[in-house]
C-alpha positions in Angstrom: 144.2 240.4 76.0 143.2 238.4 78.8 146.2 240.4 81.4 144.7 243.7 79.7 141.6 242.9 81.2 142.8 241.5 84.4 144.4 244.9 84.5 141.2 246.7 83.7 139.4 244.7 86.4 142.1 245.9 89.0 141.7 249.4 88.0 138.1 249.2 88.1 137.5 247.5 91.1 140.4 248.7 93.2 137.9 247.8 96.3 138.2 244.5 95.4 141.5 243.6 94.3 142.2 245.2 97.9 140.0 243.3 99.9 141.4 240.0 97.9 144.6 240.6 98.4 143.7 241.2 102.7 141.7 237.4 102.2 144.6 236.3 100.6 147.5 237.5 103.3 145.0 236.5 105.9 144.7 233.0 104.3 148.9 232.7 104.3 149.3 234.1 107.8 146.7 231.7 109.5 147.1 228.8 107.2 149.6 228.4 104.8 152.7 229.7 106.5 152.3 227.8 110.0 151.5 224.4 108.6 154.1 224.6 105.7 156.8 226.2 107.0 157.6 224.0 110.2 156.9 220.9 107.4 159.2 222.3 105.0 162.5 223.2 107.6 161.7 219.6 109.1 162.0 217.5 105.8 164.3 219.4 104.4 166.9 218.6 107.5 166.0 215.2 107.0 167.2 214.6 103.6 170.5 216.9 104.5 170.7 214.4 107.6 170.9 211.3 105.4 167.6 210.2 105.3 167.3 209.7 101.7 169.8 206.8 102.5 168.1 204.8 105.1 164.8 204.6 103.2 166.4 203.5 99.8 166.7 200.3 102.4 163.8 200.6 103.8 161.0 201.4 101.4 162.9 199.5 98.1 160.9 196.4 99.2 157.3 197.8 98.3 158.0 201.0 96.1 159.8 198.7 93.5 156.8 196.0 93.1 154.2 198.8 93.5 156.3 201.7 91.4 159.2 200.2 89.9 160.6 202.9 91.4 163.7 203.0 94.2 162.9 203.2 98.1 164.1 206.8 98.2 161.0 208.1 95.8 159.0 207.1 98.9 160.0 210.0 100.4 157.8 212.9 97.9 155.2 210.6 98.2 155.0 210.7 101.6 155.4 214.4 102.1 152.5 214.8 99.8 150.1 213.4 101.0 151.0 214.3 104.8 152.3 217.9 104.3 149.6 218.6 101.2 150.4 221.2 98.2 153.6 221.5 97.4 155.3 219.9 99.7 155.7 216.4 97.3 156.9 218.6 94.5 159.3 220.5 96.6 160.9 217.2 98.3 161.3 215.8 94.5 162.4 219.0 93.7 165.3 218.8 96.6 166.3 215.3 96.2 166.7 215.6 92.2 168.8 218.8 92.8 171.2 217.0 95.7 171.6 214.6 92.9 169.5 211.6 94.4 167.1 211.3 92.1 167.3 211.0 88.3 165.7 213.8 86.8 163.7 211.0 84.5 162.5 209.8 88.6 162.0 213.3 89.3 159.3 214.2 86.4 157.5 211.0 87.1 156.8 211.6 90.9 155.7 214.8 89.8 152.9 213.1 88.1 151.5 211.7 91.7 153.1 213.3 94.9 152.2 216.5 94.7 148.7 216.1 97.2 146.4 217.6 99.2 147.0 217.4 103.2 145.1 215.4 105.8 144.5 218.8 107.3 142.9 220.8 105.0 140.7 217.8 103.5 139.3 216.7 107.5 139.1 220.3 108.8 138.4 222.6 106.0 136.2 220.6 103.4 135.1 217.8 105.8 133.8 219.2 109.0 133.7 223.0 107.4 132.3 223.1 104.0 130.2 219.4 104.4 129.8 219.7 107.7 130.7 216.0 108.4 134.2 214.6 109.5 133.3 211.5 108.6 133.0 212.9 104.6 136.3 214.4 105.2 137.5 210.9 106.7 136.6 209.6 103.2 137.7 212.2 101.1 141.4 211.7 102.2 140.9 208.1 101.8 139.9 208.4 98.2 142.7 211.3 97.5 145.5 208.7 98.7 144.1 206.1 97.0 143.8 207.9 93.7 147.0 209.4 93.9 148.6 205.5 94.7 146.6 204.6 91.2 147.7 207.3 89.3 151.5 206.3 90.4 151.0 202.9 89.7 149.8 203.6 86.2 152.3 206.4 85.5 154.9 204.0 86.5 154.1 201.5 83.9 153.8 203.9 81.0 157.5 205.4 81.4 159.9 202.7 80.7 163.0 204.9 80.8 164.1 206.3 84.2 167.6 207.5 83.8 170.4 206.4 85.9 168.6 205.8 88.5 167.4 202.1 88.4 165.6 200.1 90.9 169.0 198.1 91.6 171.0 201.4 91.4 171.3 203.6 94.4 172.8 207.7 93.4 175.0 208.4 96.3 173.4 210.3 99.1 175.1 213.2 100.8 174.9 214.3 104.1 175.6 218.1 105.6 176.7 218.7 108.8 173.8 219.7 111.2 174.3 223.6 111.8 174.7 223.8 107.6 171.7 222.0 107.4 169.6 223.7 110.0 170.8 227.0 108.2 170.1 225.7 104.7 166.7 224.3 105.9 165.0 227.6 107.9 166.5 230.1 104.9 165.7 228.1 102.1 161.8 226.7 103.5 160.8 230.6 104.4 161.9 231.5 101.3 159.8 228.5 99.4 156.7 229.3 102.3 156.7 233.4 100.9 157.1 232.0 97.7 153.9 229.9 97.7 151.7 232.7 99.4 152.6 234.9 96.5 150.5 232.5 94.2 148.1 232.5 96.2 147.5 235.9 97.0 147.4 236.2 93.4 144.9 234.1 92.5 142.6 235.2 95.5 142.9 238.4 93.3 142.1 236.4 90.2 138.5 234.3 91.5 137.3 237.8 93.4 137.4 239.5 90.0 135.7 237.5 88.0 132.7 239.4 86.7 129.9 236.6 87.1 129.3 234.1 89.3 131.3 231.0 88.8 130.3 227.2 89.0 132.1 225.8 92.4 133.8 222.9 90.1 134.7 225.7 87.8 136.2 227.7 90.8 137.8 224.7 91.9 140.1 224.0 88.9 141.3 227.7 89.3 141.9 228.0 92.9 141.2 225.0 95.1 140.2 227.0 98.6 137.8 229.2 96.6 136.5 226.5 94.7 136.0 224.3 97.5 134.5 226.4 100.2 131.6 227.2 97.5 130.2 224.1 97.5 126.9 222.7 99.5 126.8 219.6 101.6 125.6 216.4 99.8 126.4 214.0 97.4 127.3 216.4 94.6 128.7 218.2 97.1 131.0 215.3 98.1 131.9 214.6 94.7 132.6 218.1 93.4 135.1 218.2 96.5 136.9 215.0 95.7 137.7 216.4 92.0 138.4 219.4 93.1 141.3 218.2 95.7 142.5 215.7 93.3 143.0 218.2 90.6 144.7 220.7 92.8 143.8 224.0 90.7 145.7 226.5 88.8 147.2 228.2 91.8 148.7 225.0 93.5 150.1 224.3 90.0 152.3 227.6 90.0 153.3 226.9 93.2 154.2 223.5 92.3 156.2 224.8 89.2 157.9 227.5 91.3 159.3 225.4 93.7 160.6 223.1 90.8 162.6 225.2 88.5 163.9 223.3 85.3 162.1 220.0 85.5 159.4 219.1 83.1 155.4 218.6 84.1 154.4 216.5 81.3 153.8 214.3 83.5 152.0 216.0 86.6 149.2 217.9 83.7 148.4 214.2 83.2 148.5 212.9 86.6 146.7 215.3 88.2 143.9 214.8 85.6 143.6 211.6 85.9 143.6 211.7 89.8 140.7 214.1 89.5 138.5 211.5 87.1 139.4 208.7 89.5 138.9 211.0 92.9 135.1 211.9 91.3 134.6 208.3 90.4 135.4 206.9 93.6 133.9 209.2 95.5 130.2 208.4 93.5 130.9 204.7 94.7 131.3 205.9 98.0 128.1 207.6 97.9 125.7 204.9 97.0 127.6 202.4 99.4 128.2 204.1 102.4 126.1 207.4 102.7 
């Protein structure tokens, strides 16, 4: 019923659906594509390079006390939270299909590395929506720290990881540089096309809706939408914390398209809890500092 009626709506409201679906390109081909694409090609080479290698060495010494996790699981964390949505769940994807990670290591990072960008919380939300870079300062502060206290809880909840144990390195393979470079521009286009697909399609989705929608409401079906309805001020600054911390519908598709045949039991539940934690934090940061 409810894709009969979306269907309805389209025919309806062709005007619309149109105009959406221009927002939405327009959206991909200012936004999405140039700050995901160059992200994607560049980590991707990296793992083929061998990376995955040198930070099982490097990062084993905090990611096992913090995570109880390997050094290498460093790697979709990091990506996340610099690269923003999906690039955490396509790195995990990558490493678990090279073989690198365990795919028990892969469903748990899935739970916290899949985050929102420095870019788009400082720019878009912080100086655009709230009109203060100094909210957008603390709104990636509390998204990194919620998504660091969602792993750490997550991490203590799943005793079994697989194979792959803290004191057990998978072998890491490494691909000569023009396979790589080749692998890495083919494969990241086709990801980057992949993602704007979701979220031209949602962009259909929020300008159809018949009435008007709560921002928060927007915001757990399509984050930019959901987001850029909000007003500056403290429920303002909240709303936007939750908002990033859950993600939306749309960045879950595109999180589950770029990671064919693993489970998201536990990203549902991690990126629920980041939200809670993201709103909570950000009332605290409210009353202390603004």
């Amino acid at each position: 019923m409810a894709v009969l009626g979306i269907g309805a709506a389209v025919l309806l409201r062709p005007e619309t659906a149109s105009g959406a679906v221009r927002d939405g390109l327009t959206l991909c081909f200012r936004t999405v594509i140039p700050s995901l694409f160059p992200f994607f090609v560049v980590v991707s080479l990296l793992l083929q390079l061998g990376l995955a290698g040198d930070l099982q060495r490097i990062c084993g010494p905090f990611m096992g006390p913090l995570f109880r996790m390997r050094g290498i699981c460093a790697l979709p964390l990091l990506t996340g939270l610099l690269g923003g949505y999906p690039s955490g769940a396509k790195t995990t994807a990558d490493l678990y299909a090279r073989g690198e990670l365990s795919r028990q290591e892969a469903e748990l990072l899935l739970g916290f590395c899949d985050n929102c960008g420095p870019a788009f919380i400082l720019g878009y939300v912080g100086a655009g929506v709230l009109g203060s870079p100094e909210a957008g300062t603390w709104l990636f502060l509390i998204h990194a720290a919620a998504a660091l206290a969602v792993g750490m809880t997550l991490c203590r909840l799943e005793k079994e990881r697989g194979p792959g144990l803290l004191r057990n390195n998978l072998p890491v393979k490494r691909v000569a540089f023009p396979e790589a470079l080749t692998n890495a521009v083919s494969g990241s286009m086709g990801a980057a096309l992949n993602i704007c697909a979701f979220v031209v399609m949602f962009q259909v989705f929020a300008a159809l809706i018949p009435v008007h929608v709560p921002a928060l409401a927007m915001g757990a079906l399509e984050m930019v939408s959901g987001a850029g309805a909000l007003e500056p001020g403290k429920i303002g600054f909240i709303s936007a914390a939750a908002i990033v911390g859950w993600g939306g519908l749309s960045v879950h598709c595109q999180a589950v398209s770029v990671t064919a045949g693993l489970s998201f039991r536990w990203h549902w539940a991690g990126k629920a809890m980041q939200a809670v934690l993201s709103a909570i934090l950000a009332a605290g940061v409210c009353e202390a500092f603004f």
